[in-house]
C-alpha angles and dihedrals in degrees: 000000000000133000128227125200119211138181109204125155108281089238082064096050087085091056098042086051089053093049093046084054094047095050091050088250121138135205135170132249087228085068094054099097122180114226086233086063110122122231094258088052096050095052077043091061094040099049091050093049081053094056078046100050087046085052097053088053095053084058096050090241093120123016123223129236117247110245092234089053094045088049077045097069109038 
Protein backbone atom coordinates (compact mmCIF):
# COMPACT_ATOMS: atom_id res chain seq x y z
CA UNK A 1 0.00 0.00 0.00
CA UNK A 2 1.32 3.45 -0.35
CA UNK A 3 0.25 6.57 0.91
CA UNK A 4 -0.18 10.01 -1.04
CA UNK A 5 -0.27 13.18 0.44
CA UNK A 6 -2.41 16.03 -1.24
CA UNK A 7 -3.26 19.79 -0.61
CA UNK A 8 -6.11 20.49 -2.06
CA UNK A 9 -8.98 23.94 -0.80
CA UNK A 10 -10.87 22.82 2.11
CA UNK A 11 -14.60 23.50 -0.15
CA UNK A 12 -13.13 20.68 -2.38
CA UNK A 13 -12.29 18.04 0.78
CA UNK A 14 -16.23 16.72 0.46
CA UNK A 15 -15.74 15.87 -3.21
CA UNK A 16 -12.36 14.35 -2.95
CA UNK A 17 -13.87 12.15 -0.11
CA UNK A 18 -16.70 11.11 -2.55
CA UNK A 19 -14.23 10.22 -5.37
CA UNK A 20 -11.81 8.20 -2.93
CA UNK A 21 -15.18 6.16 -2.00
CA UNK A 22 -16.16 5.72 -5.49
CA UNK A 23 -12.46 4.30 -6.72
CA UNK A 24 -12.39 1.64 -3.71
CA UNK A 25 -9.66 3.63 -2.17
CA UNK A 26 -9.57 4.28 1.52
CA UNK A 27 -7.91 7.19 3.97
CA UNK A 28 -8.18 8.01 7.28
CA UNK A 29 -9.72 11.02 9.08
CA UNK A 30 -6.54 11.22 11.05
CA UNK A 31 -4.81 12.33 7.40
CA UNK A 32 -7.17 15.09 6.80
CA UNK A 33 -5.14 17.88 8.02
CA UNK A 34 -6.42 21.49 7.98
CA UNK A 35 -3.98 23.90 6.68
CA UNK A 36 -4.58 25.99 10.17
CA UNK A 37 -3.14 22.88 11.96
CA UNK A 38 -0.39 23.79 13.83
CA UNK A 39 2.98 21.93 13.60
CA UNK A 40 2.41 19.94 16.89
CA UNK A 41 -1.01 18.85 15.48
CA UNK A 42 0.26 17.72 12.18
CA UNK A 43 3.15 15.35 13.71
CA UNK A 44 -0.01 14.56 16.11
CA UNK A 45 -1.87 13.41 13.36
CA UNK A 46 1.01 11.62 11.81
CA UNK A 47 2.20 9.79 14.72
CA UNK A 48 -1.35 8.53 15.43
CA UNK A 49 -1.96 7.26 11.41
CA UNK A 50 1.12 5.55 12.05
CA UNK A 51 -0.40 3.50 15.49
CA UNK A 52 -3.14 2.99 13.05
CA UNK A 53 -1.33 1.83 10.36
CA UNK A 54 0.65 -0.71 13.05
CA UNK A 55 -2.65 -1.73 14.05
CA UNK A 56 -3.90 -2.61 10.70
CA UNK A 57 -0.89 -4.81 10.28
CA UNK A 58 -1.48 -6.80 13.59
CA UNK A 59 -5.04 -7.72 11.95
CA UNK A 60 -3.67 -8.81 8.68
CA UNK A 61 -5.64 -6.09 6.98
CA UNK A 62 -2.33 -4.31 5.51
CA UNK A 63 1.20 -6.09 5.36
CA UNK A 64 4.51 -4.30 6.29
CA UNK A 65 7.35 -3.90 4.38
CA UNK A 66 10.63 -5.78 5.59
CA UNK A 67 13.42 -3.11 6.65
CA UNK A 68 16.06 -4.69 4.22
CA UNK A 69 13.41 -4.33 1.23
CA UNK A 70 12.42 -0.69 2.19
CA UNK A 71 16.80 0.24 2.41
CA UNK A 72 16.51 -1.84 -1.02
CA UNK A 73 14.81 0.52 -2.77
CA UNK A 74 16.06 3.78 -1.88
Amino acid sequence: MTAITINIPNHEVSFFKKMISKMGWTYSEADVVQMKATPKEQALAKVDHAFGQLKQMQEGKINGVDAEELLNEL
